[in-house]
N, C-alpha and C positions, 0 to 999 in steps of 0.2 A: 272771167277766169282765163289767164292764160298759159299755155304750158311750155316747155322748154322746148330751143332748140338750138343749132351748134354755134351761137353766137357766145361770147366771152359775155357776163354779167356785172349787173351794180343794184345798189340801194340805192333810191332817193332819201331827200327828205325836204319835205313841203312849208316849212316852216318860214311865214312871210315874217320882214320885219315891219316895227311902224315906222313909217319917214313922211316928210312932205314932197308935194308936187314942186317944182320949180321949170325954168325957163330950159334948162338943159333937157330935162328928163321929157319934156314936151316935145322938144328936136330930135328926140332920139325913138318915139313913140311914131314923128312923119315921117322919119328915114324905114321904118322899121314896114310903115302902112303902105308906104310909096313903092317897097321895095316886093312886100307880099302881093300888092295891085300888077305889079306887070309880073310879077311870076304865077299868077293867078288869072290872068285878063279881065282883073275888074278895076275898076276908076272907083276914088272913093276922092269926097266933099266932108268939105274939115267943119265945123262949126267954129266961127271963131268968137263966140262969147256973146254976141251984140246983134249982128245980121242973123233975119232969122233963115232956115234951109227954104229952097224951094219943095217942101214935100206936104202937097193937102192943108193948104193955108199956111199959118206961123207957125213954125217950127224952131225947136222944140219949142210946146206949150205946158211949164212944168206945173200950171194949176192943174190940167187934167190929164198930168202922167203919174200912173200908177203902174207897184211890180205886182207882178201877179201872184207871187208865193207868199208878197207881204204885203197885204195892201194898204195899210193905216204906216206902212213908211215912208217918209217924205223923202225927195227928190229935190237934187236944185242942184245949180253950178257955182261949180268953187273953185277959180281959178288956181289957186296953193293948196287944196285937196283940204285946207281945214273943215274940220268936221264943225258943221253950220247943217246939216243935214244925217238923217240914217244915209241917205246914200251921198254923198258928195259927189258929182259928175264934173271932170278933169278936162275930160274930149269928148267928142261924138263925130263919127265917118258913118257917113252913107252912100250906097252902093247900089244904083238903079238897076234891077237886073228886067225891067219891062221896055215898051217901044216910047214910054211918055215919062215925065220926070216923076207923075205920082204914081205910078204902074209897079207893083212887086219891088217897092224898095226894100234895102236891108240894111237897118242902121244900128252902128254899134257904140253902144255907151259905156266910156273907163270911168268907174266910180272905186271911189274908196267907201268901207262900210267894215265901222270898226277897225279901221287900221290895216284893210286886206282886202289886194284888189279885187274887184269884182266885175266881170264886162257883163251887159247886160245887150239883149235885140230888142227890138223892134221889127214885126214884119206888117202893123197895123195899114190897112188897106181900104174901110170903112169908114173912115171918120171915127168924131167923138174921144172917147177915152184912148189915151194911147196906155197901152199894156208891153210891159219891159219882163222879159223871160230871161231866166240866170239859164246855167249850162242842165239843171236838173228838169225843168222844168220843159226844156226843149228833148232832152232825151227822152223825156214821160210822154210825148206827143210825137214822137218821133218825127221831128223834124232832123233835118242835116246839121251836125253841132261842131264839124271838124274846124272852121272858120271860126266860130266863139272860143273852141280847145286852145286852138293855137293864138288868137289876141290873147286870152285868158294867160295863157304863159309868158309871153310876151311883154305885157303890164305889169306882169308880177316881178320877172327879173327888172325889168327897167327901174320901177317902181324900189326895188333894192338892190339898187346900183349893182345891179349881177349881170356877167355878160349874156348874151341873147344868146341862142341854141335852136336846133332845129326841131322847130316845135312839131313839122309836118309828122313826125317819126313816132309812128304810134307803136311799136315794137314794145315788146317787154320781155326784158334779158337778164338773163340772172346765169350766175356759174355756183357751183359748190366745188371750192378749191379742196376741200381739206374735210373728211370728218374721223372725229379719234374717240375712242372710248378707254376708260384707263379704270384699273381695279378699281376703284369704289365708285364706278358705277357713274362717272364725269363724262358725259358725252358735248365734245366738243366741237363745235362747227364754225367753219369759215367759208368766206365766198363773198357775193355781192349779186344785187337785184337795182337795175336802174332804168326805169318807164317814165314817160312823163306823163304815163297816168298819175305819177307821184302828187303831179301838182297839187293843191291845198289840200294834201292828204299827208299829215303833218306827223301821224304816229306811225314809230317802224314799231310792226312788230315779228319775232319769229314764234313760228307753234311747231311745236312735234307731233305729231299724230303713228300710231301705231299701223305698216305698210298693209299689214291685212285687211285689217275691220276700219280705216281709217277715225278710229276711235281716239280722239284729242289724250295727246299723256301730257303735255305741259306748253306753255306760253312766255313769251319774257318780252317786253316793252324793250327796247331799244335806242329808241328814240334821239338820246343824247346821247349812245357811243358808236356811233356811226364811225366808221374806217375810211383813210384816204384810199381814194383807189381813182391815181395819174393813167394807170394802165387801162383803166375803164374809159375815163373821159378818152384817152386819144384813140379809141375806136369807136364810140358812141356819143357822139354833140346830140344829146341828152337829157335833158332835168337832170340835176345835182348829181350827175356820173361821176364826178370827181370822190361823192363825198355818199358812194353807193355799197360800199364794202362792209362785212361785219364779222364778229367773232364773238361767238356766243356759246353759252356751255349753258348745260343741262344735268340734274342732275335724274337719272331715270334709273337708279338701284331698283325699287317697287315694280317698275315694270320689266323691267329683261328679263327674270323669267319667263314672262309667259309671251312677250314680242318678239317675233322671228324678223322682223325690218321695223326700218324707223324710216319714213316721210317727211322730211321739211318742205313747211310753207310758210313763204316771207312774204308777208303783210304790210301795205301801208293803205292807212284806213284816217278817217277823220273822228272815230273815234277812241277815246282816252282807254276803253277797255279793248280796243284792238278786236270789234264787232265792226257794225254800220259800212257807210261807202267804203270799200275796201278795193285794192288792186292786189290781186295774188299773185305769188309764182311758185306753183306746184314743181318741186324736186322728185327727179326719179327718186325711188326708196330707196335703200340702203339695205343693205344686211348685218341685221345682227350675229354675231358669231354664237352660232348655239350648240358647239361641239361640246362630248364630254369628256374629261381628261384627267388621266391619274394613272398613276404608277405605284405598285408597292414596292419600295425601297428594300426594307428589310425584312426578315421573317425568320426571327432564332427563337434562343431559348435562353432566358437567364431569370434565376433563380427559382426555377419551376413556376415563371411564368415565360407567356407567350410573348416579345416582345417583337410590334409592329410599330413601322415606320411609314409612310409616304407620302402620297398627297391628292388632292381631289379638286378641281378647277372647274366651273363651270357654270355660266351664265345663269343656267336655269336653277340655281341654289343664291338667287340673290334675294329671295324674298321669302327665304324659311331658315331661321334664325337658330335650330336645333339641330345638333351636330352629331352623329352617331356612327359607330363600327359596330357591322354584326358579322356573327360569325356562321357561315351554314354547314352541313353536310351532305356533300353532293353523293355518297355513296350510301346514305341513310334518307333517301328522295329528299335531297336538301332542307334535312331538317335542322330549326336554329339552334344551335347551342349554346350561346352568348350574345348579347347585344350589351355596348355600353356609350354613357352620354361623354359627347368631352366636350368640357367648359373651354379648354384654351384652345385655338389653333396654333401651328410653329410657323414660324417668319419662311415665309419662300420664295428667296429674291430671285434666284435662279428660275423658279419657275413665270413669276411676272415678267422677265424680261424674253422667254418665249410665247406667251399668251399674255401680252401687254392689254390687249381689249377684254378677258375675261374677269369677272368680279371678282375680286378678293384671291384675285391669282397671288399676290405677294402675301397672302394669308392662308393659304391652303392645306399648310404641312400637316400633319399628326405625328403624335409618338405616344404610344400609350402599352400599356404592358394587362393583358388579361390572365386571368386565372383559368388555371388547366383544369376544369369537372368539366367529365364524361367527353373529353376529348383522345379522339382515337387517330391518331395519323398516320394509321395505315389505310385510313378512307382517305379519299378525295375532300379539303377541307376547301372552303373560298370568305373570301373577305368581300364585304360589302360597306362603302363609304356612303353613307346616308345624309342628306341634307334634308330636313320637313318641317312643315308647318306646326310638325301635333309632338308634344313635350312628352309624349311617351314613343315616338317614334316610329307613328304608325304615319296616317295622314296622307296631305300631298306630299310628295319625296322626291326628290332629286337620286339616283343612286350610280354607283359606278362597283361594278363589279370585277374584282381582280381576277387574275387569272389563277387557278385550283394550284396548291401546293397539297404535300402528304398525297398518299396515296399506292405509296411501293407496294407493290401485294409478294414479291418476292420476298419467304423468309425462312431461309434454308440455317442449320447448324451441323456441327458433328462434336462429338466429344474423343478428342483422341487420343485420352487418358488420363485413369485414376488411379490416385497412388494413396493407399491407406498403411502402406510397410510400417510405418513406423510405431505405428499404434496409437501417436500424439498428433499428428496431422493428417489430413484428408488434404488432399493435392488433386487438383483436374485443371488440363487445358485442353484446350479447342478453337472452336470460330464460330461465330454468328453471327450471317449477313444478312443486312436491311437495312435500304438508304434512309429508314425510318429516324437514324442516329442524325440525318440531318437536323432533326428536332430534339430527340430523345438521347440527349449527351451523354447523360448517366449511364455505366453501366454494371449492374449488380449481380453476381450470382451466390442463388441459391440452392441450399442443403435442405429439400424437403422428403417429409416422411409422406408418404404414398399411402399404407398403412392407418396410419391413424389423422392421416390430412391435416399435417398440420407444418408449417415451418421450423426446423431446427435451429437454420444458422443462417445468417446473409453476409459476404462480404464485398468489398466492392474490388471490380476484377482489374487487372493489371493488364492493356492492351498490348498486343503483340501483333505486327507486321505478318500478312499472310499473299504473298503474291501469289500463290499456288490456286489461291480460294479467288482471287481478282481472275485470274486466267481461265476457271470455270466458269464464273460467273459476268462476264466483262459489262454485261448490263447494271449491275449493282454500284454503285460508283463510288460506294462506300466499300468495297469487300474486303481492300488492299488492307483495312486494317483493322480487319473481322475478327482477330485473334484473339485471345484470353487465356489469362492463366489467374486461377484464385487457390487460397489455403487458406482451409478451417482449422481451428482448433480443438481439437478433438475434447481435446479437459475440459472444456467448457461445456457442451454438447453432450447430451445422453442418449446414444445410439442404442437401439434394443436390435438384439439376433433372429432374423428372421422377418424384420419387417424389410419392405420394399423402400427405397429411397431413390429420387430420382433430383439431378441436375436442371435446375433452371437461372438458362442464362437471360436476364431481361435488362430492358434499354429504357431508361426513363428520363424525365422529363425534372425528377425530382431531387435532390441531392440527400437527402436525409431517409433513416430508417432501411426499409428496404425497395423503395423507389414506388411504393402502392398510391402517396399522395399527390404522385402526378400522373398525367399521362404516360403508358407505358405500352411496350412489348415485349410478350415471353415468345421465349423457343425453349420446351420440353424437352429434355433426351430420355433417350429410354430407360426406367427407370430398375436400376441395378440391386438383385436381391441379396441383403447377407447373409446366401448361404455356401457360400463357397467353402469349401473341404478338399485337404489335399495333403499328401504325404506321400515320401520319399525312405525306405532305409536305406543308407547308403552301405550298411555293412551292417549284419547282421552275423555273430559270430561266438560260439559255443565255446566255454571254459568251464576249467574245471570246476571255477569259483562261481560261474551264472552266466548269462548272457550279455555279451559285449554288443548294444545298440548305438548305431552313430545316424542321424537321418536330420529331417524337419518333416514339422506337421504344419498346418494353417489351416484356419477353422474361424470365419466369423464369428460365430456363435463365442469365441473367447472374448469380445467384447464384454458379455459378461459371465462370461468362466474361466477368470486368471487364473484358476488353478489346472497345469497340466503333469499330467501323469502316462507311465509306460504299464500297461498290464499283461502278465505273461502268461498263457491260458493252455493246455492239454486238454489236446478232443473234448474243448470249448469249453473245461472250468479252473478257474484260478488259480496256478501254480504263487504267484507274488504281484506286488505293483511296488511302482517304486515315483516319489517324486519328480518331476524334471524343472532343471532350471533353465530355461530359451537362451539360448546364444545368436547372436549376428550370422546372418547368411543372406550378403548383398546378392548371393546366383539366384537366391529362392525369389528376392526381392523384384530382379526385374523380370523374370516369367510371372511373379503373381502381384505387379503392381495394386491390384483393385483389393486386395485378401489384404482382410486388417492384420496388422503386425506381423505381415511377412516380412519383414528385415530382421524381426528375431524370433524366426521359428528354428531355431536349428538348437538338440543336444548331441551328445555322445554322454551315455552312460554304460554303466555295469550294472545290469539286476541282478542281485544276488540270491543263489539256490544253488539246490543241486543237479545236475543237470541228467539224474538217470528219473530224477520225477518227469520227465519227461518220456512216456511209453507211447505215444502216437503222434497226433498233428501238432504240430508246434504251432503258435498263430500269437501275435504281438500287436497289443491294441493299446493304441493313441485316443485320452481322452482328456476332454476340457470341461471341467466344472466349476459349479459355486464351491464346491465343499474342501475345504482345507485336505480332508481326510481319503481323497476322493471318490466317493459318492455323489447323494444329491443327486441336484440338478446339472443336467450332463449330456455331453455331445461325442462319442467315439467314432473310430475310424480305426478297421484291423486290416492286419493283412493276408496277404495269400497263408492257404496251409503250408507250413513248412515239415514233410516226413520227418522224422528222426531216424528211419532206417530204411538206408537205399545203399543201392549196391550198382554194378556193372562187372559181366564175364566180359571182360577187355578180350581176350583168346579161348579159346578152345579149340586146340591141332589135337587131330588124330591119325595117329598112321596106325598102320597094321596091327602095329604092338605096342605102340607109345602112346599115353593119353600126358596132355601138356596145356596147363589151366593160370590164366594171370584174371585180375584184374582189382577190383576195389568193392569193399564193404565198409562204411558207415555210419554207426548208431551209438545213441546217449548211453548205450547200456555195456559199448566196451570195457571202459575201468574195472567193473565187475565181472564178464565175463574174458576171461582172459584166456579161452581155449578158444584155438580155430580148426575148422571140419569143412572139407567136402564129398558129400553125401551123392551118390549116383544112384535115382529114382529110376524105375521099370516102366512099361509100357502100362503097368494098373496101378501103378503109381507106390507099387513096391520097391523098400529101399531094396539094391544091387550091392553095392558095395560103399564103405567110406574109410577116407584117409583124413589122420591129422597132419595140418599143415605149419610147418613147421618154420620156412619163410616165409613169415608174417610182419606186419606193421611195418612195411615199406614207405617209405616220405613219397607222398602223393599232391604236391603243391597245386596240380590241376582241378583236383577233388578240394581241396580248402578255399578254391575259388568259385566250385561250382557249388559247394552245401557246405559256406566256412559256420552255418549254425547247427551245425551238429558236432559234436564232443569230437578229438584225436580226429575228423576227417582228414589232416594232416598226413595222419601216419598210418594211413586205411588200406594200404597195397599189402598183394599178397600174389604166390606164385607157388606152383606145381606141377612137376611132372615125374611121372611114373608110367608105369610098364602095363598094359591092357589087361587085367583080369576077366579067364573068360566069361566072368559074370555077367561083362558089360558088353562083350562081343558079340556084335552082330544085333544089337538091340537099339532101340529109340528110346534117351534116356533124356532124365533134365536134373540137373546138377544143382546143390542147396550149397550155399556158401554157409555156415554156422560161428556166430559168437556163443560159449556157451562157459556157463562157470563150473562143469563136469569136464571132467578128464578123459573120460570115454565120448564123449560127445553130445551127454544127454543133457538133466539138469536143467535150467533155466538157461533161453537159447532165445538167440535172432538169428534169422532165417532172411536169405534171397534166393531167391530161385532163378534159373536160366533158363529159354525156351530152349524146345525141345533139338535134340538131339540126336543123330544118326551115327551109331559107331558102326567105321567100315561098314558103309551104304551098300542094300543087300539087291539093287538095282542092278540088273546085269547090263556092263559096258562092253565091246559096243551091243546095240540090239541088235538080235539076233530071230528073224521070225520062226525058225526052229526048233528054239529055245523058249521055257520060262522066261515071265519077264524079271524073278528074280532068284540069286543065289539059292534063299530061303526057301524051304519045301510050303507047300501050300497050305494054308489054315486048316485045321479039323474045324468044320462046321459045326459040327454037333458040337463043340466045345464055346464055343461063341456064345454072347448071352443074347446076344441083340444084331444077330446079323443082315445087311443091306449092302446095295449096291452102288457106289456116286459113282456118274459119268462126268468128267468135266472136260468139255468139246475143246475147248483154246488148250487147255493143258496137255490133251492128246495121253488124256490117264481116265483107267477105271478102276477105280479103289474100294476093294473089298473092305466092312467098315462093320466091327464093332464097336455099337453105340458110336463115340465119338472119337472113338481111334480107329486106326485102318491098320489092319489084319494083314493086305494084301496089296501091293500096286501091280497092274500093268500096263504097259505100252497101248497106245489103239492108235487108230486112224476112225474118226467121226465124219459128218455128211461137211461137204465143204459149203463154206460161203456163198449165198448168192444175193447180191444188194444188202451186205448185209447179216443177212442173215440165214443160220445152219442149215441143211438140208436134212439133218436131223432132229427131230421135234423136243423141244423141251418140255421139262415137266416130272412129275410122279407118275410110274407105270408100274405092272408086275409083270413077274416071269410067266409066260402060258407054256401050259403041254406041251405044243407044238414043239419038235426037236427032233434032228436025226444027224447023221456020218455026212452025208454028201449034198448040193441042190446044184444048178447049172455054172454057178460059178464058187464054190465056194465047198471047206470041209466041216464040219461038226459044229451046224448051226444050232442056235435055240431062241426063240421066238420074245419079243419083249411085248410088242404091241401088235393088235391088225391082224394075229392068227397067223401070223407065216410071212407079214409083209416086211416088216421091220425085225433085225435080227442081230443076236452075239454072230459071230460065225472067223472062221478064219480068214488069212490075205486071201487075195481072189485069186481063180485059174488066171492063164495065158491064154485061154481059150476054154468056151464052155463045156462042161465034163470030164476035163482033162485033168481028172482026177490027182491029186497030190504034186502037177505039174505049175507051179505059182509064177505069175507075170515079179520080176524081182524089184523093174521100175516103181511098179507100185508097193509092194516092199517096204521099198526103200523109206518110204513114209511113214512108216508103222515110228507110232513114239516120239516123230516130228512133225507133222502135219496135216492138215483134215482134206478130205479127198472123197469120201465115200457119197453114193446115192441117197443115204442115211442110214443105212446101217453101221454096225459099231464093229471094225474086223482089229482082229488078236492075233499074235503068235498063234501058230499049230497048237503048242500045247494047253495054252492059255485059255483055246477056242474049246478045247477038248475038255477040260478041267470042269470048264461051267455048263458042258452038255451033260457032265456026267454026274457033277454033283450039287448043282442048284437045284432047287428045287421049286417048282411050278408054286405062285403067289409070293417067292421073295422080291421085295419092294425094290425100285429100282428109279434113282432120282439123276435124271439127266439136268445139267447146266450149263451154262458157256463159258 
């Protein structure tokens, strides 16, 4: 075995032909011997047919020469090489290599045998038998056999009039110009292998063998398509270098899967099976391409199936005949969801002419469409191109796995508005982003009930442009047109009041129904109650004839209570109701888009009554029911109380002598009472005096817009003035406005009242600490029912206080401020004992709290003791502001009043 090295290569081929010996071919045999002798330094003795050799008697002696490998074949000479013999002997040279002429001769015999030449030696030394060794025969005894190699070649080209070559050249050269592999698995070789080991080694053969395991994949005889190769002969004088070239193909589809190199070795052997004497020449290996190759093309969606396109190339799928796409999920630990078989592959020339050596690359394509169960593509999905041995698609496998499509986990919505105004449609648009729409084209929303779970209505949404939702979202690459807008139909669809209903926008895969039979995604919004209620009057307005109402109402619940109705109720029982028939009001519609049939919530009616049935709260209630009659089943909604009799003293001037009274009175019950009075109340809440008024029902358009549902509030002014009765003088009074249907003022009457009142205030201006702090002489105690004392420190007053009116005001100065708070103690206290005229700063104290500490007493000396001489700075505070250590100082006589006539345990309630 020989192995490669950087010489250019050839084939032989050894194939002798038959011919005869003649006179030429014998001359060319002593040029040839003559010419090897002196390039060799050996002398060679011809035999020439008749004389015998000088070697160990008569030479040759063909009775007792035998070959050794054949012994029962005969031998003899034949001058024309005719076969007269197994061997026919042509020539014989011999070559003395001892010091005597019989000494270590080496004689060499050209015989023909069977039509192919054969040299044969002699090295017989002993007498007797001469014994004739072919070239095999001397290699097995290893004797030196290059001198027979090269006659051996030499006889054989002369012998077939072929030129001579350099037999000395035992080299064996071989190149591999070329090897190609092409989709079905055609392995193609060229090159050339040229030894003159070739010589009668007549069969070329090539074998492939597998470069790992040198494991034989296949053999091909060659013999007869042997390749010229001019380029070989003129570097290598050779055995049949001319005719040493070959190009041979293979087919090895069965084996490239699993051989990673392929080994050529070129053979020439003398046997027919390309076994026995052989001459090899082992080729560097080669590599198989065993990359794996595929692309997914496509990956949509049509017709609520999946449709996949691409392709899968690769060697190692050349010997598993079953073709398969599976489907996994990589976000469910890549569990399978699909696997399907395909019968056809698609033609893919584009791809054979980049992987020209890969099997069945011009057949690699797929295009196959699967069905959408239990596909989620908001997982990680992956394809898987399978090639295996085992027809259910387990087995050995070739596989290529694509790269993960699906998977967006982003899926945000918003709904930015519902419109149920009309009562006949439901209207909602929005957006909802998920590149999930890569797949899931369809998009459908749904009207579901929340409530009773179950779907109402499905329609398929109208897409709308949302860059807004792109610019929050800029990773979503679908979001630009996330939008939607859909409308149900309301008539169709049986909405119930009070159940919960919620929008779902979903993206599917499927085009029919409501997109459940394919793969799909929701996005929930939150889901919207019909209980929305809401009312407006916009004018609420009392006649003679009933109540003038103009407003709207809206109320889900009128889904199923077309019947609406106004009810007009008195200190909350049923004066009337009255039908209403809904009118258009587009203002109600776009503040209550989402409220069924707000586009027509709006009446204006008159209920009719009469409007003195009304004697207290007036209250107007909006209801929706089943019932024609309106009862039933029913949904209301009232409103604020509305009084029917309110008033406002707009003036009240007092001078000296003049008392001067404006302002307005309004109630349901004027029609009928058509006297107007006002009534001046006393400090115990005894009337004083009353006047009728006689400028009455003044045009009050301010009053018809602030209470226009009360009766003639229009014409509800009124005005008087008159001259101070001393009834009223010098009293705290409060003043009755009266509607009455008496002429004196009594009878059946509505009454307002005014707070209370100071005619000419009996407060003496300015203060004076010498003085009472008022006009007014001081309360009889003993006349009082319920007499106490309130101090109120901020107000810089101490109010003599029957029960809950005051008897009595004066002036003080209280404890001042500090952080805060009084230096005078708050609280409930009583009067003690403790009292007298004088103490070091102060005259006619009397003791509240603490026995003598805390005290009434009057403004303080200038100086202590300094009896009735009063600092006037501080004075000056009395009845404006707090100033004291805490005690509570008075006017002189003020001080004096309460030393003389309170009496020890009357209650005494200081505040700030």
């Amino acid at each position: 075995m020989n192995t490669t090295n950087d010489t250019p290569a050839i084939t032989p081929q050894s194939t002798v032909q038959e011919n005869q010996w003649n006179q030429e071919k014998a001359q060319r045999l002593d040029a040839y011997m003559a010419q090897y002798g002196q390039q060799h330094n050996m002398d060679f003795q011809k035999y020439d047919g008749s004389t015998p050799m000088p070697i160990d008697c008569e030479y040759p002696e063909f009775d007792i020469t035998k070959l050794w490998s054949d012994r029962e074949a005969t031998i003899g000479y034949s001058q024309d090489g005719a076969n007269k013999y197994d061997y026919n002997t042509v020539a014989i040279y011999n070559h003395y290599a001892g010091n005597r002429l019989s000494q270590f001769h080496d004689t060499y015999w050209f015989t023909i045998h069977n039509n192919q030449p054969v040299v044969l030696e002699d090295s017989t030394t002993n007498g007797g038998t001469v014994w004739l060794n072919n070239i095999n025969d001397l290699s097995q005894w290893g004797y030196y056999v290059n001198n027979t190699k090269n006659f051996q070649a030499a006889f054989t080209q002369i012998l077939n009039n072929a030129p001579l070559y350099n037999f000395e050249d035992h080299g064996n050269y071989a190149w591999l110009d070329e090897h190609s592999l092409n989709n079905d698995g055609q392995l193609n070789l060229k090159g050339w292998h040229a030894t003159n080991d070739a010589l009668n080694k007549k069969y070329h053969y090539s074998i492939i063998l597998d470069g790992k395991t040198h494991r034989e994949i296949a053999r091909q005889n060659i013999t007869n398509s042997s390749i010229e190769r001019k380029d070989v002969k003129a570097v290598y004088d050779i055995y049949n270098a001319e005719k040493s070239g070959f190009d041979v193909t293979f087919n090895i589809a069965n084996s490239l899967a699993n051989a990673t190199s392929i080994q050529l070795v070129d053979r020439y052997t003398d046997d027919p099976a390309g076994n026995g004497d052989a001459t090899d020449y082992w080729f560097a290996p080669f590599t198989i391409e065993h990359g794996n190759y595929g692309s997914l093309d496509n990956v949509s969606i049509e017709k609520n199936q999946l449709h996949l396109a691409g392709w899968h190339a690769s060697n190692s799928t050349a010997n598993k005949k079953y073709h398969y796409i599976i489907i996994v999920d990589n976000t469910n630990n890549n569990r399978e969801l699909i696997r399907i078989r395909l019968s056809n592959n698609v033609s893919r020339p584009d791809v054979a002419k980049v992987l020209p050596s890969v099997y069945h690359a011009d057949q690699s394509g797929f295009d196959t469409y699967v069905k959408l169960t239990n596909f989620n593509f908001n997982h990680q999905l992956q394809v898987i191109d399978r090639y295996t041995d085992d027809p259910s698609g387990n087995g050995n496998a070739a596989d290529y796995w694509y790269s993960s499509f699906g998977g967006q986990t982003t899926n945000q919505g918003w709904l930015d508005n519902i419109n149920f105004s009309d009562g006949q449609h439901l209207t909602v648009s929005g957006w909802h982003a998920n590149d999930v729409t890569n797949y899931e084209q369809e998009h459908f929303v749904i009207l579901f009930d929340s409530t009773s779970n179950q779907q109402v209505a499905v329609v398929q949404a109208k897409a709308v442009r949302r860059p807004d939702v792109a610019k929050v979202y800029p990773r979503v690459k679908t979001a630009i047109n996330s939008g939607f807008q859909a409308t149900f139909d309301l008539t169709k669809s049986k909405l119930i009041a009070g159940h919960s209903y919620a929008i779902v926008s979903r993206y599917s895969t499927a085009t029919d129904g409501n997109g459940d039979q394919g793969a799909y995604t929701d996005y929930w919004f939150r889901p919207n109650l019909l209980t929305t209620k809401a009312h407006y009057f916009d004018k609420v307005q009392m006649t003679k004839d009933g109540l003038q109402v103009v407003g709207w109402a809206v109320d889900d619940s009128s889904i199923n209570r077309a019947n609406a109705y106004l009810i007009i109720l008195n200190n909350g029982k049923e004066i009337t109701r009255q039908r209403l028939l809904l009118t258009s009001r587009p203002d109600v519609a776009r503040v209550y888009p989402s409220a069924y049939n707000s586009l027509n919530s709006g009446f204006d009616t008159l209920v009719k009554f009469d409007p003195q049935l009304v004697t207290g709260q007036l209250q107007v209630l909006v209801r929706f029911t089943n019932d024609p009659a309106g009862n039933g089943n029913y949904s209301d909604q009232i409103s604020t109380s509305y009084n029917s009799n309110v008033g406002n003293f707009d003036q009240i001037d007092i001078t000296n002598t003049t008392l001067t009274v404006s302002g307005w009175h309004a109630t349901d019950q004027s029609n009928k009472q058509p006297y107007q009075y006002l009534i001046a109340l006393g400090e115990n809440g005894q009337e004083l005096y009353r006047w009728q008024i006689k400028d009455r029902n003044l045009k009050r358009l301010d009053v018809l817009n602030a209470v226009p549902y009360i009766l003639n509030s229009s014409n509800s002014g009124y005005q008087l003035s008159v001259s101070i009765p001393n009834e009223i003088q010098h009293h705290t009074v409060r003043f009755i406005h009266r509607y009455t249907d008496d002429p004196n003022g009594n009878g059946n009457y509505s009454d307002i009242y005014s707070n209370s009142v100071m005619v000419n205030n009996l407060m003496r201006t300015p203060i004076d600490f010498r003085q009472s702090s008022e006009y007014a002489p001081y309360p009889n105690i003993n006349q009082l029912k319920n007499f106490w004392i309130n101090v109120k420190i901020g107000q810089n007053r101490v109010y003599m206080m029957d029960g809950n009116n005051v008897a009595y005001t004066m002036y003080c100065t209280a404890g001042r401020y500090v952080n805060g708070v009084s230096l005078t103690p708050t609280g409930t206290y009583y009067v003690q004992p403790e009292r007298g005229n004088i103490f070091e700063w102060a005259n006619h104290w009397t003791s509240w709290k603490d026995h003598g500490v805390y005290l009434f007493h009057s403004v303080v000396f200038d100086q202590p003791w300094h009896d009735h001489q009063y600092d006037l700075n501080q004075a000056k505070l009395l009845g404006v502001s707090t100033g004291s250590h805490g005690c509570i100082r008075l006017s002189v006589p003020d001080a004096y009043w309460i030393q003389h006539n309170v009496p020890a345990g009357t209650k005494v309630v200081i505040e700030n």
